[in-house]
C-alpha positions in Angstrom: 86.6 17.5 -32.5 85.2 21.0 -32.5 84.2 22.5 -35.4 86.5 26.2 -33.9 87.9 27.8 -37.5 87.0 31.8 -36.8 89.8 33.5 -34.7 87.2 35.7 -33.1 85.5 32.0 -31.8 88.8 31.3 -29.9 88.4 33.9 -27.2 85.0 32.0 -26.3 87.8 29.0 -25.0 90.1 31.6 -22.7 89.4 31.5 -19.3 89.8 33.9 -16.6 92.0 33.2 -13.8 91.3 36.0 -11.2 94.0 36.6 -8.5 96.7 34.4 -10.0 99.9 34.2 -10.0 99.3 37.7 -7.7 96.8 39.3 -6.1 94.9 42.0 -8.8 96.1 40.2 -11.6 94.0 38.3 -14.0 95.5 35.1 -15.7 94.6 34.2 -19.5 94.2 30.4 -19.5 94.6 29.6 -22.5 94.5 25.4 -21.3 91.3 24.9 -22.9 91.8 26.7 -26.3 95.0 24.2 -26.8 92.7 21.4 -25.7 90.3 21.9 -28.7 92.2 20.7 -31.9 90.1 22.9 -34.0 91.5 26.1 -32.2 94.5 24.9 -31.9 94.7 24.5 -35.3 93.8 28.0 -36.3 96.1 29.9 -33.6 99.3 27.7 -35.3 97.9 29.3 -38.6 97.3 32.6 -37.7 100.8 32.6 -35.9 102.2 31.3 -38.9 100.5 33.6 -40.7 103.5 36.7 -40.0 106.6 34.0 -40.7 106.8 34.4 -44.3 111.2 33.8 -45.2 112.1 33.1 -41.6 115.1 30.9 -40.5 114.0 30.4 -36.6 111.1 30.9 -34.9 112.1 31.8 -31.0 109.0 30.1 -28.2 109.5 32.2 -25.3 109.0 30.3 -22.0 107.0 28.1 -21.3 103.6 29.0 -23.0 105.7 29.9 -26.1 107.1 27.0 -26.8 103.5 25.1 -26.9 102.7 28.0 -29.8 106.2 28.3 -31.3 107.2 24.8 -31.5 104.2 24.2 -34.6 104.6 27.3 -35.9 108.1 26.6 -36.8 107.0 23.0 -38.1 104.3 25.1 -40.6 107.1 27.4 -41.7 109.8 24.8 -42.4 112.2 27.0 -39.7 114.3 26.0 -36.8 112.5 26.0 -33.3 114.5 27.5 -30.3 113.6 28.7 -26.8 114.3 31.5 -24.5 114.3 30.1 -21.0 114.3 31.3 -18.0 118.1 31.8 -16.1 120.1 28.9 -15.4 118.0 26.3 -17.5 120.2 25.9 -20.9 122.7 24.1 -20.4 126.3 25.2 -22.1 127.1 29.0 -23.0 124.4 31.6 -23.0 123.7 35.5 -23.6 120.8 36.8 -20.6 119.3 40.2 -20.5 117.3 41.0 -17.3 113.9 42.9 -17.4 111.0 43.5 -15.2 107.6 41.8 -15.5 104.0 42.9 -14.9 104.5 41.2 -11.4 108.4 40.9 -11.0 111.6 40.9 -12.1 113.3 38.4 -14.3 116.0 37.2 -16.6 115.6 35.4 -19.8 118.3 33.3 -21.9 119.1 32.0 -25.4 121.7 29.5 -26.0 124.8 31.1 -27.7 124.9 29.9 -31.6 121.4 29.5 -30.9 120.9 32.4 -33.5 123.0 32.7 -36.4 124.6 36.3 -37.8 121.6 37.5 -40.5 118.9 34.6 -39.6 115.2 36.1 -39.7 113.8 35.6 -36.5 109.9 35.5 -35.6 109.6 35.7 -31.6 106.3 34.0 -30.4 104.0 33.7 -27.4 101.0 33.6 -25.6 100.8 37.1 -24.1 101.6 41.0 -25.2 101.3 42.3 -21.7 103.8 45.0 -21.0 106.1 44.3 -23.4 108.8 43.5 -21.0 109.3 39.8 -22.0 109.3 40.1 -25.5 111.8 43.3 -26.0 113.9 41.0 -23.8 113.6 38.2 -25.8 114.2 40.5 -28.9 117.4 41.8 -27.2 118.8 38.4 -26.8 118.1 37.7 -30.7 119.9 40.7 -31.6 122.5 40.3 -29.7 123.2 36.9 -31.2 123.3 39.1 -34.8 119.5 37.9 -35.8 117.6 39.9 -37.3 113.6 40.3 -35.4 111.2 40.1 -38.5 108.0 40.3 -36.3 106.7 39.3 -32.7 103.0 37.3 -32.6 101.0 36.9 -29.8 98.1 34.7 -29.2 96.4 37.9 -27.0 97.6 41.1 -26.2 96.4 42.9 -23.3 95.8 46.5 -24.7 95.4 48.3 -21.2 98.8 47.6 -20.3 100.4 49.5 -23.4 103.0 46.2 -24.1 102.7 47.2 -28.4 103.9 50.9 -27.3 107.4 49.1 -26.2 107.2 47.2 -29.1 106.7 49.8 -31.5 110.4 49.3 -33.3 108.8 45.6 -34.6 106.4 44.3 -36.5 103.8 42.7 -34.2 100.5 41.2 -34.2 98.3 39.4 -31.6 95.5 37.0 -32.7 93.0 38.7 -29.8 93.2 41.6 -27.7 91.5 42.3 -24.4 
């Protein structure tokens, strides 16, 4: 097991991705930090870290869930994700937005969120802001209330905190 405990050690375990999932875009693999318990470790922690008196913690897909799902566990809150369109079975609320590279549309189960819960939305990437104000929609519109947003790394040069500037946010690392 590594001996990773200093958030600013855990960039060291990101990897570049040049060229991918596009052409001019650089993919933050964040494989290996998951793969070192250690690091692992202190991202749940640090995540954690802004979930004091929530009800449900909200993993947005897919790298979300792998960070939401044990921050939830930490807190003692409920774990639910936002998926992608047409994978949640049952009723749902969508909201569509666009992407650094796209388009897309994101779901939540209805009853999912109940009226007045405290919601923390998590996941891997702040890059334009796009997914997570969608995601934030979506919790509001099920009557939750969005107590923060925290990110693993935010990508600074792509302004994502600016659309996010009606929540309380925080990213672990910032490029």
């Amino acid at each position: 097991m590594s001996a990773t405990r200093d958030p600013h050690d855990l960039a060291r375990l990101i990897r570049d991705v040049p060229d991918f999932p596009e052409p001019g875009i650089v993919f933050r693999d964040v494989a290996p930090l998951l793969a070192d318990p250690a690091a692992f470790e202190t991202v749940v922690e640090g995540l954690a870290g802004s979930a004091d008196g929530v009800d449900a913690v909200v993993g947005i897909e897919s790298r979300g869930f792998i960070l939401g799902a044990p921050v939830a566990l930490r807190t003692g809150a409920g774990f639910v994700p936002a998926r992608k369109a047409g994978k949640l079975p049952g009723e749902t609320v969508s909201v569509a937005f666009a992407l650094e590279y796209g388009e897309a549309v994101l779901e939540l189960q209805a009853g999912a969120i109940a009226a007045g819960q405290r919601v923390l939305i998590v996941d891997d990437v702040l890059a334009t802001g796009g997914t997570a104000a969608a995601t934030a929609q979506l919790v509001e519109q099920l009557g939750g209330e969005v107590v923060g947003l925290s990110f693993l790394l935010e990508l600074t040069a792509l302004r994502g905190g600016e659309r996010l500037a009606a929540y309380r946010h925080r990213s672990l690392l910032s490029y």
